[in-house]
SETI-673896 format. One record per residue (C-alpha): residue number from 1; residue in three letters; y, z, x. Coordinates in steps of 0.2 Angstrom, whole numbers, plus 5000, padded with zeros to 4 digits. Layout:
{i NUM | aa ALA | c2 Y | c3 Z | c1 X}
...
//
This chain:
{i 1 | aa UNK | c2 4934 | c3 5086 | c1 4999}
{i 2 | aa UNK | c2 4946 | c3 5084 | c1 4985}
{i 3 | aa UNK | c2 4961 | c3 5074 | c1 4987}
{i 4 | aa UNK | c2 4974 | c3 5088 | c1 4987}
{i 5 | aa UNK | c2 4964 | c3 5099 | c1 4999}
{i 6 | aa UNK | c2 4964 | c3 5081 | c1 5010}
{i 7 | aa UNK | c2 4982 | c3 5080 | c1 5008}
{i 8 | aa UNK | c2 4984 | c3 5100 | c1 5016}
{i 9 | aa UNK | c2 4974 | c3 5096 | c1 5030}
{i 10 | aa UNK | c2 4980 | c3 5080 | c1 5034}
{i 11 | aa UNK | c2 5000 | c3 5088 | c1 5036}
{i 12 | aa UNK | c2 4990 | c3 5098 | c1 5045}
{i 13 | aa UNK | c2 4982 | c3 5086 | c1 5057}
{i 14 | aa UNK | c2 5000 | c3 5074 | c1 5059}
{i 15 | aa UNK | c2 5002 | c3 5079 | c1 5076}
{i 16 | aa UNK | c2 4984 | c3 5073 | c1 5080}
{i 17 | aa UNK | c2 4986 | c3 5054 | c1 5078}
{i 18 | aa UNK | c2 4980 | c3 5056 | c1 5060}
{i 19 | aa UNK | c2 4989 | c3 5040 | c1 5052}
{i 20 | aa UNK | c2 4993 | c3 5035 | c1 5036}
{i 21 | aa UNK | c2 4993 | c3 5016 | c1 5028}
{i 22 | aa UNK | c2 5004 | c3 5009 | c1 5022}
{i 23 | aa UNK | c2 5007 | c3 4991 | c1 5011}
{i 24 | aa UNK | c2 5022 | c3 4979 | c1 5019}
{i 25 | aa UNK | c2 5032 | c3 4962 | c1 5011}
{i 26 | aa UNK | c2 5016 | c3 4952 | c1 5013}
{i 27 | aa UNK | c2 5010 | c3 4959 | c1 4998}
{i 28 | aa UNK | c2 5026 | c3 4954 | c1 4990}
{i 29 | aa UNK | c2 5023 | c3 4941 | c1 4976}
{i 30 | aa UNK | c2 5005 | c3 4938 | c1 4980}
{i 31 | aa UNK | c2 4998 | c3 4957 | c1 4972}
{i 32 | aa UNK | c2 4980 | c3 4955 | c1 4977}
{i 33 | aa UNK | c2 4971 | c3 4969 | c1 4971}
{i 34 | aa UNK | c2 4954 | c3 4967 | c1 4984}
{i 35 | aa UNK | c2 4961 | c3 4984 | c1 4992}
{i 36 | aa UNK | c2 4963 | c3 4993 | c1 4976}
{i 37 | aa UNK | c2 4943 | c3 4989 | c1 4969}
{i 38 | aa UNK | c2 4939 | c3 4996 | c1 4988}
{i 39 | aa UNK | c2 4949 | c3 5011 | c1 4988}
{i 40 | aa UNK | c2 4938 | c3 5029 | c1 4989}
{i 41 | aa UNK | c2 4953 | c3 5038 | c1 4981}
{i 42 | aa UNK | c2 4964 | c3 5027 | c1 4970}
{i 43 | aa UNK | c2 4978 | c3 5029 | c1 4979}
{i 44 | aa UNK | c2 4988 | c3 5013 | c1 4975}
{i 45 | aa UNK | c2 5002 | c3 5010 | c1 4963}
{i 46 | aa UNK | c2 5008 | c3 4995 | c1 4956}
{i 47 | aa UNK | c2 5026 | c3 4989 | c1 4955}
{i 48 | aa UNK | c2 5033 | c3 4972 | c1 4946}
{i 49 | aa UNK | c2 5027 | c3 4960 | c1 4960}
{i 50 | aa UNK | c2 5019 | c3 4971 | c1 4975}
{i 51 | aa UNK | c2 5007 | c3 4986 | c1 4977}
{i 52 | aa UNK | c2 5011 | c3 5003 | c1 4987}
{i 53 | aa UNK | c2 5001 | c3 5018 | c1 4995}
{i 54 | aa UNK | c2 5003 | c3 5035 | c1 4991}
{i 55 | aa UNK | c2 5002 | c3 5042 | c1 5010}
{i 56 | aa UNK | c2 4998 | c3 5059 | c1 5003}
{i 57 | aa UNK | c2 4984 | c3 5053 | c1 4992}
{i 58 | aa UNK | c2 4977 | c3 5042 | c1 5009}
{i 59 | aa UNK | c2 4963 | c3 5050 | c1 5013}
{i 60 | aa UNK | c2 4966 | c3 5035 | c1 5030}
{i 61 | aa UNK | c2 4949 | c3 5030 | c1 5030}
{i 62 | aa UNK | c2 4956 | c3 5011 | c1 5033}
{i 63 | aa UNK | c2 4942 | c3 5001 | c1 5020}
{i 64 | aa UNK | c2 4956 | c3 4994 | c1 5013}
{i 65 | aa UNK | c2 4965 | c3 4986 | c1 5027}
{i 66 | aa UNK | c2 4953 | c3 4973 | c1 5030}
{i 67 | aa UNK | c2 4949 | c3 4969 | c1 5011}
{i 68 | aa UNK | c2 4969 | c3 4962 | c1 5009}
{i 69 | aa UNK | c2 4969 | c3 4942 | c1 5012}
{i 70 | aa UNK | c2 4986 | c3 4943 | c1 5016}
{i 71 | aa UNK | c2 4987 | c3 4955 | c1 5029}
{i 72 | aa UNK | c2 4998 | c3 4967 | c1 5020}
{i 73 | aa UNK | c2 4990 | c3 4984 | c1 5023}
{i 74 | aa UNK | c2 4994 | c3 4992 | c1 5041}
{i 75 | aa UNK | c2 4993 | c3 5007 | c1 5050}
{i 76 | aa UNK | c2 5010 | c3 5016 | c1 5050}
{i 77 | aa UNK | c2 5009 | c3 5019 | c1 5069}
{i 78 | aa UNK | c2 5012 | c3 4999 | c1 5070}
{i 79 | aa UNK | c2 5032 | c3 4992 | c1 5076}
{i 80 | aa UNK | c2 5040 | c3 4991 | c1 5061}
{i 81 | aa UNK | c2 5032 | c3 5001 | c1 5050}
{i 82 | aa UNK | c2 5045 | c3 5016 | c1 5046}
{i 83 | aa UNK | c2 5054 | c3 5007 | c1 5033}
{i 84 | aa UNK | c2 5037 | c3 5002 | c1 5025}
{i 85 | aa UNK | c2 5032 | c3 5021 | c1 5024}
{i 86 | aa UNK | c2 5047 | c3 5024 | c1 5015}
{i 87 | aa UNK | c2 5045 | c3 5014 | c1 5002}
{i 88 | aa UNK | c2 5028 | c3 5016 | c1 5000}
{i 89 | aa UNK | c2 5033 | c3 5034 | c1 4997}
{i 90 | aa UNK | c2 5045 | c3 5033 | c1 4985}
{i 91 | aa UNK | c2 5038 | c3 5019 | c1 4976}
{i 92 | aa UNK | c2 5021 | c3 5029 | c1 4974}
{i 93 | aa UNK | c2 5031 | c3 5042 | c1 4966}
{i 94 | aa UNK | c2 5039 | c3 5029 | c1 4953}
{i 95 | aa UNK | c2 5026 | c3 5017 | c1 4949}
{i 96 | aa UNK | c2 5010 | c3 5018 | c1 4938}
{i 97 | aa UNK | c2 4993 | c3 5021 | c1 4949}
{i 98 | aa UNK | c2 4981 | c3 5006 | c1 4949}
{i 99 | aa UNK | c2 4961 | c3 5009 | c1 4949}
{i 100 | aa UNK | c2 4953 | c3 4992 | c1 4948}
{i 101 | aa UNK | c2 4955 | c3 4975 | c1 4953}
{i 102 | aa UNK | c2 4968 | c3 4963 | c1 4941}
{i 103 | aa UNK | c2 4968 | c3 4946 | c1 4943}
{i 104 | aa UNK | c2 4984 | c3 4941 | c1 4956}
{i 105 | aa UNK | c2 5000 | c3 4932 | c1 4949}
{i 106 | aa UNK | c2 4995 | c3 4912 | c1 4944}
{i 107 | aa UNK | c2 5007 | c3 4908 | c1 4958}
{i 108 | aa UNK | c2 5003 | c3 4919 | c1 4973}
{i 109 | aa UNK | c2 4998 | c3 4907 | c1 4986}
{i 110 | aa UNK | c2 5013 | c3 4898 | c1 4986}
{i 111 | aa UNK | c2 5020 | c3 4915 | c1 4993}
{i 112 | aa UNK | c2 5007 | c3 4917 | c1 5005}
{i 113 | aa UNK | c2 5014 | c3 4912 | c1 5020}
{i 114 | aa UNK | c2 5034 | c3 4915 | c1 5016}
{i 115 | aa UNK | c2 5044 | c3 4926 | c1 5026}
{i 116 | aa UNK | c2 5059 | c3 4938 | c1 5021}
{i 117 | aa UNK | c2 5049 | c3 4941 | c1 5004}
{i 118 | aa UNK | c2 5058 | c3 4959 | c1 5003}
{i 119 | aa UNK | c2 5075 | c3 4952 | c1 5003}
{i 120 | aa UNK | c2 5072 | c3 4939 | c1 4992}
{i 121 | aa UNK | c2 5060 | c3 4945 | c1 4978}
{i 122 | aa UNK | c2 5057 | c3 4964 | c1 4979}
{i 123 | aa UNK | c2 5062 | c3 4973 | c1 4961}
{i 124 | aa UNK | c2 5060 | c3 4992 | c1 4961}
{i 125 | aa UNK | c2 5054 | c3 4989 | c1 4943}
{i 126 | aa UNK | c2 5061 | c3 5006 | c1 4938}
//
């Protein structure tokens, strides 16, 4: 099934508990890319310091999720995930798509466990 026929069905199927994922501030200055060297259908994009997912592209097969050390990858049907879908959207559609695993930033575990990360580092790298 091809990504775009996926997409159709899927919009389709919302009202079915068909989810998308989607990547939250964990991500945020630590940009492991474990989930994107798992990923069926490429459907990441990088931005300065952090990863998104397209949710259209999503085929929400969930092999990702538990690839990400940080935690980083949710379900959008978790508390607190509408804002994360937003962006996730609308940075998808702005930043360059990534197919294969980089090495993470030389500093990343020393923003492993820090909170607020979207407040203080987050750069729309437009």
């Amino acid at each position: 099934m091809t990504v775009q026929l996926w997409a159709i069905l899927k919009k389709k199927l919302k009202k079915k508990n068909c989810n998308d994922y989607i990547v939250n501030d964990k991500c945020i200055k630590c940009k492991l890319t474990d989930c994107v060297d798992v990923c069926p259908v490429d459907c990441f994009y990088e931005g300065k310091n952090m990863l998104v997912i397209k949710p259209d592209e999503c085929i929400d097969c969930g092999v990702c999720e538990p690839e990400c050390p940080v935690d980083a990858i949710k379900a959008d049907t978790e508390p607190g995930s509408e804002q994360w879908l937003e962006i996730n959207k609308k940075y998808s559609e702005i930043w360059p798509n990534i197919n294969e695993k980089k090495d993470p930033p030389t500093d990343h575990e020393k923003f492993k466990n820090e909170q607020n990360k979207y407040e203080k580092y987050f750069k729309e790298n437009l």
